[in-house]
Structure formats: structure tokens, C-alpha cells
MIDOSE-1310 file (N, C-alpha, C; in nm, 2 decimals, decimal comma, always signed):
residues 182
xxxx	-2,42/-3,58/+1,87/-2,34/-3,50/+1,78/-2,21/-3,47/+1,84; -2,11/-3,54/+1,77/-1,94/-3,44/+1,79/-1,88/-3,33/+1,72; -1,81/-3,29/+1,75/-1,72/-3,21/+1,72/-1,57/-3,23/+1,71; -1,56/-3,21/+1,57/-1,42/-3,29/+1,56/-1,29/-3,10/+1,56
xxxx	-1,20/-3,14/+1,64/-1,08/-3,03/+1,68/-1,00/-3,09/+1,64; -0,89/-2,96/+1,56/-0,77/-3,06/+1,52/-0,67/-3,03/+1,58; -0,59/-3,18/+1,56/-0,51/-3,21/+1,70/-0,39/-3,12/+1,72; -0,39/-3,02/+1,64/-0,26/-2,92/+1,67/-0,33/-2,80/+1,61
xxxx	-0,25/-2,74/+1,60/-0,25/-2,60/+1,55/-0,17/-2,54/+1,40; -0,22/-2,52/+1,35/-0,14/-2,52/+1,21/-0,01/-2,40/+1,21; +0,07/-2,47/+1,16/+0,21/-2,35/+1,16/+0,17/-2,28/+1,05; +0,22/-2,12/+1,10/+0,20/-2,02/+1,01/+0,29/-2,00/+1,00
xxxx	+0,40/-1,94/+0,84/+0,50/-1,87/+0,80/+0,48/-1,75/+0,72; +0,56/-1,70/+0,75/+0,58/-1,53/+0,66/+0,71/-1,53/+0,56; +0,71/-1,53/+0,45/+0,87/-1,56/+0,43/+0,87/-1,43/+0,28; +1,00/-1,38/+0,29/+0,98/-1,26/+0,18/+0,98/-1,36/+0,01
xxxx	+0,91/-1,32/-0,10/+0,90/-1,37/-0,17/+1,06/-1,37/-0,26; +1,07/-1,54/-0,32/+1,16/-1,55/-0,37/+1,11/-1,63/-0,52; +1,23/-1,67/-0,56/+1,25/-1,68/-0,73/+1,20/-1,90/-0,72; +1,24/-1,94/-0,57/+1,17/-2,07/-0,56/+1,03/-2,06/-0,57
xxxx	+0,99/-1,99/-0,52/+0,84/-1,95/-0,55/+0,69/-1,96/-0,66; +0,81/-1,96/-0,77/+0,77/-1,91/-0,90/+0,63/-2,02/-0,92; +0,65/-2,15/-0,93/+0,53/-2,26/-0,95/+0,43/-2,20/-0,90; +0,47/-2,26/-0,73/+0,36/-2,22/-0,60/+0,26/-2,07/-0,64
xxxx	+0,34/-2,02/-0,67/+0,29/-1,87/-0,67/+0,19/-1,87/-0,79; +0,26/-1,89/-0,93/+0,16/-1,89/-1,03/+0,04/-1,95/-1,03; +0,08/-2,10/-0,95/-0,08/-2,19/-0,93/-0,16/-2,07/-0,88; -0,15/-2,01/-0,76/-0,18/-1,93/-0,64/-0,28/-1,83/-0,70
xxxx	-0,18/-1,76/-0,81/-0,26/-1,64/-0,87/-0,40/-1,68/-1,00; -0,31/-1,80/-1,04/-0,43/-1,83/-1,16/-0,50/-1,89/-1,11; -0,55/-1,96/-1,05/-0,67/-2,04/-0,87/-0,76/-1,96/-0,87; -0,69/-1,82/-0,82/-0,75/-1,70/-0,75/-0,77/-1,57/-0,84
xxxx	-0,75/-1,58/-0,95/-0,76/-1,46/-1,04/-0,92/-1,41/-1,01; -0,99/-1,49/-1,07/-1,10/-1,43/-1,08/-1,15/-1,33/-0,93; -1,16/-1,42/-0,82/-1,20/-1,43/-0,66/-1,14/-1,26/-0,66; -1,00/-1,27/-0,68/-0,92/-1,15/-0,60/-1,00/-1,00/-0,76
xxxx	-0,99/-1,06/-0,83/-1,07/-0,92/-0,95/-1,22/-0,86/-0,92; -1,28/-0,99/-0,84/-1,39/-0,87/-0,80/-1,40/-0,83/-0,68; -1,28/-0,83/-0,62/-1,21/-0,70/-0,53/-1,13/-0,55/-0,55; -1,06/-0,61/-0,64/-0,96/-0,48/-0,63/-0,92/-0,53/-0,84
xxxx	-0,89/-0,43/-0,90/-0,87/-0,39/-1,02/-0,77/-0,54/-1,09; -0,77/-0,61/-1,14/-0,70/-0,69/-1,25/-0,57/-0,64/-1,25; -0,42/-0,72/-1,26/-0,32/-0,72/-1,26/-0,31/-0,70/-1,40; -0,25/-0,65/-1,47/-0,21/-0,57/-1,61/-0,18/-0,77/-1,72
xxxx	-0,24/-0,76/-1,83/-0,21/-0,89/-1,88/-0,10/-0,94/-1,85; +0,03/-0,91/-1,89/+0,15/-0,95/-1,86/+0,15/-1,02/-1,77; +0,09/-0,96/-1,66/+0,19/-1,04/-1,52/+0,09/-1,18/-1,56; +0,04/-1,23/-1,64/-0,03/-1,39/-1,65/+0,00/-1,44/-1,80
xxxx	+0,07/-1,36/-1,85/+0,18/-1,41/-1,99/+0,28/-1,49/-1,96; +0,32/-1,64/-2,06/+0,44/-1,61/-1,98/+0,59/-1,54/-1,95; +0,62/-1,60/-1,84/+0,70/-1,50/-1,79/+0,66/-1,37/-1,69; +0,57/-1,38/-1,71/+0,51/-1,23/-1,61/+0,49/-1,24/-1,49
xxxx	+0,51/-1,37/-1,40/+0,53/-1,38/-1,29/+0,65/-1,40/-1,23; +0,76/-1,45/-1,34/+0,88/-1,44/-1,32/+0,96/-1,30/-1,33; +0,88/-1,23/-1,37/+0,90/-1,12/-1,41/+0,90/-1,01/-1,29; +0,74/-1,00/-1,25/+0,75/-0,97/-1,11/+0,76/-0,99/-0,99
xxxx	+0,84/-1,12/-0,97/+0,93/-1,18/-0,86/+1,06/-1,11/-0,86; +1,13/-1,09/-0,97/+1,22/-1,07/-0,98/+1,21/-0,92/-0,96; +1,13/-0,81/-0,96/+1,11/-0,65/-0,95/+1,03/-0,65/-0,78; +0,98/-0,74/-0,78/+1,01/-0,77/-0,57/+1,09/-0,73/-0,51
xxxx	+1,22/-0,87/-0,56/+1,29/-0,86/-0,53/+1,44/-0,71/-0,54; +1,39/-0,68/-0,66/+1,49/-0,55/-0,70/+1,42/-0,43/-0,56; +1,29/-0,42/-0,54/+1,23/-0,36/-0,48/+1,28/-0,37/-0,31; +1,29/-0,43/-0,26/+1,28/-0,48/-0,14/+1,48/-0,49/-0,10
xxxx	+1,56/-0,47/-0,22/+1,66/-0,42/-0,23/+1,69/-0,30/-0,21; +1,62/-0,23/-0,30/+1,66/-0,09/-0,29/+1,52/-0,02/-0,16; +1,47/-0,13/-0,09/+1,43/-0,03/+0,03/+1,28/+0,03/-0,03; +1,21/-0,02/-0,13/+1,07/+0,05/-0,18/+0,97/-0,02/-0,16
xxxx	+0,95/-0,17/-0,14/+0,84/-0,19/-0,09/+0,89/-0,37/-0,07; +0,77/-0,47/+0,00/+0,84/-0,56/+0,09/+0,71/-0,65/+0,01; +0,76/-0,77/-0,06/+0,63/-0,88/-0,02/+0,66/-1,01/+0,01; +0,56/-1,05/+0,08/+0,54/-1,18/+0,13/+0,45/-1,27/+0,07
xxxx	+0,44/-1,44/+0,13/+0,37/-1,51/+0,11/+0,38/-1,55/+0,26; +0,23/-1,63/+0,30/+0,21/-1,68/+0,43/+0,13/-1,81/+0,40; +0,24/-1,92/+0,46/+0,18/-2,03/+0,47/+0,18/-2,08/+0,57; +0,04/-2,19/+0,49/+0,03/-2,30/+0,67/+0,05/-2,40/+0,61
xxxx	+0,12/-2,46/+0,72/+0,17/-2,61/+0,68/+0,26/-2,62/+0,57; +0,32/-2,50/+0,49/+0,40/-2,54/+0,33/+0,28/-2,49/+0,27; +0,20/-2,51/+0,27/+0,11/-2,45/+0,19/+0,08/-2,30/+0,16; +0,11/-2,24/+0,06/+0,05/-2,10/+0,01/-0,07/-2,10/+0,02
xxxx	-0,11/-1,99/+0,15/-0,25/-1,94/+0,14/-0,32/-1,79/+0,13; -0,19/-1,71/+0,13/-0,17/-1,56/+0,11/-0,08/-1,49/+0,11; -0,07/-1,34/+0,02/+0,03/-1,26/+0,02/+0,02/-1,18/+0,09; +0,10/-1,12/+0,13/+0,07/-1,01/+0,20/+0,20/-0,87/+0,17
xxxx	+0,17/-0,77/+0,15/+0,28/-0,65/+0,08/+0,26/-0,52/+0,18; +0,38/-0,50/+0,18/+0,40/-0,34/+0,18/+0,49/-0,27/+0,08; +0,41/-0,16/+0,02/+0,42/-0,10/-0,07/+0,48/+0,03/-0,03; +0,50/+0,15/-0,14/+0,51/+0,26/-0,12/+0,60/+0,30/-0,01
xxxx	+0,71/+0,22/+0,04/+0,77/+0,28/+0,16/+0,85/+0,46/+0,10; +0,85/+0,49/+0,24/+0,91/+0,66/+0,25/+0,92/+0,66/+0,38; +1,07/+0,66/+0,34/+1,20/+0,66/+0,45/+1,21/+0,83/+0,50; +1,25/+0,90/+0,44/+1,30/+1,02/+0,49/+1,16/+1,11/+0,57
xxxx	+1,15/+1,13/+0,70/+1,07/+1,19/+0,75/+0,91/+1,15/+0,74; +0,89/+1,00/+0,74/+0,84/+0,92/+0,70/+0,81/+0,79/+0,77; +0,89/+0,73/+0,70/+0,95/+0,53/+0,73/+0,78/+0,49/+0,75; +0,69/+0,47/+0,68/+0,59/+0,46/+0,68/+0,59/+0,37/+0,52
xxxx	+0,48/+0,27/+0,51/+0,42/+0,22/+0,43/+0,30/+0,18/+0,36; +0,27/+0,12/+0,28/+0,09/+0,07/+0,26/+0,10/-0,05/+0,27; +0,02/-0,11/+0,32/-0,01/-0,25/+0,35/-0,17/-0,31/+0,23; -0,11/-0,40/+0,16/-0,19/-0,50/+0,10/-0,21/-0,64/+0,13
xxxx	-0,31/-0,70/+0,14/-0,28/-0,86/+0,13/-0,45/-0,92/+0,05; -0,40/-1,05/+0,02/-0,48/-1,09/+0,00/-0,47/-1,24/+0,03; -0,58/-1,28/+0,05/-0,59/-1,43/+0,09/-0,69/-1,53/-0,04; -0,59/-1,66/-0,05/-0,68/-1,76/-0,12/-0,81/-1,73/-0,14
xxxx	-0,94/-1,79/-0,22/-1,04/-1,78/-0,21/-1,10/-1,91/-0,09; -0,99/-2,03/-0,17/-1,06/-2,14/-0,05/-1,02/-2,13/+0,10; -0,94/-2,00/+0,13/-0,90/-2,05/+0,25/-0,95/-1,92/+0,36; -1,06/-1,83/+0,31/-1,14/-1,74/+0,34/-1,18/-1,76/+0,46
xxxx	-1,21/-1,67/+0,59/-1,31/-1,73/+0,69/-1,23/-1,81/+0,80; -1,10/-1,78/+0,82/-1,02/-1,90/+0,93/-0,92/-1,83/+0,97; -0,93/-1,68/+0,98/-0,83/-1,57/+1,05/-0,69/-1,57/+0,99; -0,72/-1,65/+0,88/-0,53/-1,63/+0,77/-0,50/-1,48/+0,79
xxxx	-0,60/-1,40/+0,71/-0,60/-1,25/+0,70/-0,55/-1,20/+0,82; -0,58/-1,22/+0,94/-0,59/-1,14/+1,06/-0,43/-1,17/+1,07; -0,39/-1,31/+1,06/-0,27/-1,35/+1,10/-0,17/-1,29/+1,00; -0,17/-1,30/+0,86/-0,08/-1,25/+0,78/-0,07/-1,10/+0,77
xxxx	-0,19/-1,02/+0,86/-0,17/-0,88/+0,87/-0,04/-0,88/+0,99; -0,10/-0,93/+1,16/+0,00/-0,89/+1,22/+0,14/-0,94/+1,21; +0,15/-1,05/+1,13/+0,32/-1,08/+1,09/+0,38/-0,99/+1,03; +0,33/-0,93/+0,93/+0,30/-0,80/+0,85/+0,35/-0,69/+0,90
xxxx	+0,25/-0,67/+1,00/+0,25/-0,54/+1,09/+0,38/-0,58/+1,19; +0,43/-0,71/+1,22/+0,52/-0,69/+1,36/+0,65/-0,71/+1,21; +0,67/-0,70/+1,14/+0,81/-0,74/+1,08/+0,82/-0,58/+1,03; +0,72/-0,52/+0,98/+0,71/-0,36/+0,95/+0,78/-0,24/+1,07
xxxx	+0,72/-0,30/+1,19/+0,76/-0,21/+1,32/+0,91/-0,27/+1,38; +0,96/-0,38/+1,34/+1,06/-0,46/+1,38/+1,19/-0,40/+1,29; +1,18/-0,54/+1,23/+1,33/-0,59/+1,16/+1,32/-0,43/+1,02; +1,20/-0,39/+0,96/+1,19/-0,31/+0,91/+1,20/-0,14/+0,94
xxxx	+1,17/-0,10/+1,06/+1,17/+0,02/+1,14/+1,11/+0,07/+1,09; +0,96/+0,04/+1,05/+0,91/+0,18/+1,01/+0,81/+0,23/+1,08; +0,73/+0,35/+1,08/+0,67/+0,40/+1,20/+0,55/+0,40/+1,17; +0,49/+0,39/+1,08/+0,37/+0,38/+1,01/+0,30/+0,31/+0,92
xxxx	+0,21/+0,27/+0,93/+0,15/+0,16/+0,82/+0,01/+0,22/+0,77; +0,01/+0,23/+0,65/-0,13/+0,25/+0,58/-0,22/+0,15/+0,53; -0,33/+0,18/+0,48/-0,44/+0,04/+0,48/-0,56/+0,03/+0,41; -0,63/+0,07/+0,33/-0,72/+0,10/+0,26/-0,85/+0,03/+0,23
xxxx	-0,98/-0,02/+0,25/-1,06/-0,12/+0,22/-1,18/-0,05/+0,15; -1,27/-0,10/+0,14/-1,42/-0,11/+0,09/-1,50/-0,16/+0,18; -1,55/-0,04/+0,23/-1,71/+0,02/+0,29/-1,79/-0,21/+0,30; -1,80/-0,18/+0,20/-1,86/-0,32/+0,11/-1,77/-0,48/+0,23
xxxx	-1,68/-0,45/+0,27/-1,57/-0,53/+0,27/-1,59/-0,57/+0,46; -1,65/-0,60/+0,50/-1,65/-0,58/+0,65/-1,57/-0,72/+0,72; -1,50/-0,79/+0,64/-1,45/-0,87/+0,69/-1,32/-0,81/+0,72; -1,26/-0,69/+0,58/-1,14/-0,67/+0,58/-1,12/-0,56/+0,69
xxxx	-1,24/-0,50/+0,73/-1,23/-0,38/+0,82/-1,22/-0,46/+0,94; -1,27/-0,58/+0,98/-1,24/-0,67/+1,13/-1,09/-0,70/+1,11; -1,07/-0,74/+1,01/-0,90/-0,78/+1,00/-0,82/-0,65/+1,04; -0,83/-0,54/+0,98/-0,72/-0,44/+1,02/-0,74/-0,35/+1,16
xxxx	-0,91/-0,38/+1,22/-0,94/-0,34/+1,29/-0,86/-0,45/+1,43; -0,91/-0,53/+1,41/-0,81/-0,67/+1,51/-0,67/-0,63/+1,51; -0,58/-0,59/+1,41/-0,42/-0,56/+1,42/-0,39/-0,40/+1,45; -0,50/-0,31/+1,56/-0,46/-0,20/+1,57/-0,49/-0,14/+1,43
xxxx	-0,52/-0,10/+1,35/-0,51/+0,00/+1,27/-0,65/+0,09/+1,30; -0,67/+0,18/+1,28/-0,76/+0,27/+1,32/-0,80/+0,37/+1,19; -0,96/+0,38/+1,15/-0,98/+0,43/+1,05/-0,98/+0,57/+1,10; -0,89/+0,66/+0,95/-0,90/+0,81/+0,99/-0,92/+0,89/+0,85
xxxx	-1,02/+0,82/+0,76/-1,07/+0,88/+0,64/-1,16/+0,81/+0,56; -1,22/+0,87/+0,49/-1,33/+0,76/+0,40/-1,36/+0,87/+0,26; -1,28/+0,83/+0,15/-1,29/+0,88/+0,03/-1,41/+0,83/-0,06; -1,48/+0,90/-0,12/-1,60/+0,86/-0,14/-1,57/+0,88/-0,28
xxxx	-1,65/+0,77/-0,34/-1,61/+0,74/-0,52/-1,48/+0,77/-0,55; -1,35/+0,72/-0,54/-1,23/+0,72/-0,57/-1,16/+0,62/-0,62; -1,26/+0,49/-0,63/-1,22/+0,38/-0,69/-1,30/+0,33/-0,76; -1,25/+0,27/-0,87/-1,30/+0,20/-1,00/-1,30/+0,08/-1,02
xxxx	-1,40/+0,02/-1,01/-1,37/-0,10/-1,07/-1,47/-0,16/-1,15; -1,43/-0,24/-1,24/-1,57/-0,33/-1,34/-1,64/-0,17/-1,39; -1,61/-0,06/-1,43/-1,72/+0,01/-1,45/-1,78/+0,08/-1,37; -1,78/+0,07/-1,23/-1,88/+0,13/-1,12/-1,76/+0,21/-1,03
xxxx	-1,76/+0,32/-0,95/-1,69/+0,35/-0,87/-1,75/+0,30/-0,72; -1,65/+0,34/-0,67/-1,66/+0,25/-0,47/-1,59/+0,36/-0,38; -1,64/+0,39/-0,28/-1,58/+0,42/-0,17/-1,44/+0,35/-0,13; -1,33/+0,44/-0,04/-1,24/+0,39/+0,01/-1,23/+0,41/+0,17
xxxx	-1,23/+0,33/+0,28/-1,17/+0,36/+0,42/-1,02/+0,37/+0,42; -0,99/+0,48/+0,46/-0,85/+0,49/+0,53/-0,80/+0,47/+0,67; -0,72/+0,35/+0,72/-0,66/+0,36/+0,81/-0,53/+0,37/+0,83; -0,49/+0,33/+0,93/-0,35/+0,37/+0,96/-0,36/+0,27/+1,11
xxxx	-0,21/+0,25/+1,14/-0,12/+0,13/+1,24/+0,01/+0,24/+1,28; +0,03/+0,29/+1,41/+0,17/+0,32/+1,43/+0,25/+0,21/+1,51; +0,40/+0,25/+1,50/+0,46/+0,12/+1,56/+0,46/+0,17/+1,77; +0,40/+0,26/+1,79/+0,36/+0,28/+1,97/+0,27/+0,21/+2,00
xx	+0,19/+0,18/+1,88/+0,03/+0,13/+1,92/+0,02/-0,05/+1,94; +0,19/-0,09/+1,91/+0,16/-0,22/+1,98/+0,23/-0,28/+2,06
């Protein structure tokens, strides 16, 4: 019996989302629609009308202008395999954000998540300055608690029936990442 290793290591990128995007991205979301809905709530029709991904590339970008919230894509090799966001920034007495991502369905299981969190996390405490990062998961989710758990973040709440989805409510864990903690 062998074991086949591949002969390098695949390059990972973090790059802020742009208006070249647009194709890559749409394939990305409509691939993955279903996968990512029975995690977290359905993106409003529009954004899968057309134009509605052009639509919110373009309010990214206005976003990430005026300093309110930051997103990415992370690939390997050129290839789109995940987004990854920070949301909700607050600068004044603050400079803290929320951290989202989500990864492909086929590309699940191979540490993308772990990786597109700490690029995440080191461009947030960097080039970004901010002092805080928030983080949110499902009880249910224990993959995503190893991921934020692997990049420092530390749970310090658990809201019980506060989310909705499909009809049923869910539990939330709260954590949090400061920029001392790495």
C-alpha cells in the first residue's frame, strides 16, 4: 500500500474582493448556494438576480472605502475556494470587527477555513489596526469551533435560541480574538 504526497504545497491567497471577480464569484455562490443555506440564513433573492452579484461587489467595495467592513476571497492555486469577511467594523473606542467566512462545499476538510481565518485575523490586527475580532458559530458546528479555536479566538458567550433558520431556532457561541493574543 502507498501513499501518494503532493509534491508541493499549494499557494494560498487572500486578496480584497474586486469587480474582476464577478464570473469566479458567481460560479462560487451558485455551486455553493444550497451547502452554505443549511448553515447560516439565505442571501436575500436579489443577490442571485441578475446583477445582484454585481451589485454587491460593488457595496464591498463602497464598504471597505468608507472603512465599514472588509471582504475577501482565498485561493489556492487561482482557484476560488473561500470568502472570508469582516463586517460591522467600529473604529471609535472600538476598532473591532465580526469575522465571517465560508468555505466551498467541495473543498471542506483540508484546513482552507483554519488558513483563510488566520490571513483574516493577521491582515485585521495588521494593515487594518483593529484590536478586536468577533466570531459567532453553532453549538452543532464543531468543525467551525476548531477553526476559530486554532486562530486564538476564545469563546466568551453562548446565546441560546437566537437564531433562526429553516423554521427551527439554534443556539449561538460567542467568541472573540485580540490583536495581544498573537
Amino acid at each position: 500500500m502507498s501513499t501518494r504526497y503532493p509534491s508541493r504545497m499549494p499557494t494560498l491567497t487572500l486578496c480584497a474582493l474586486t469587480t474582476s471577480d464577478h464570473d469566479e464569484l458567481t460560479a462560487f455562490e451558485f455551486r455553493n448556494r444550497e451547502f452554505f443555506e443549511s448553515w447560516i440564513n439565505a442571501r436575500p433573492e436579489a443577490y442571485y438576480a441578475p446583477g445582484g452579484i454585481a451589485a454587491a461587489i460593488t457595496a464591498a467595495q463602497q464598504d471597505a472605502s468608507r472603512d465599514l467592513a472588509y471582504q475577501y476571497l482565498l485561493r489556492e492555486d487561482g482557484t476560488l475556494v473561500a470568502r472570508v469577511n469582516l463586517t460591522q467594523v467600529k473604529r471609535a473606542h472600538y476598532h473591532c470587527a465580526s469575522l465571517g467566512y465560508r468555505v466551498g462545499a467541495e473543498h471542506n476538510g483540508r484546513g482552507l477555513a483554519k488558513a483563510a481565518v488566520r490571513l483574516a485575523r493577521d491582515q485585521a490586527f495588521s494593515a487594518l489596526s483593529l484590536h478586536r475580532i468577533e466570531a459567532t458559530c453553532r453549538p452543532e458546528n464543531p468543525a467551525s469551533i476548531h477553526v476559530l479555536a486554532a486562530n486564538g479566538f476564545v469563546q466568551f458567550g453562548h446565546a441560546r435560541r437566537c437564531f433562526q433558520l429553516g423554521g427551527s431556532w439554534f443556539d449561538l457561541l460567542h467568541f472573540e480574538a485580540h490583536a495581544q493574543t498573537i
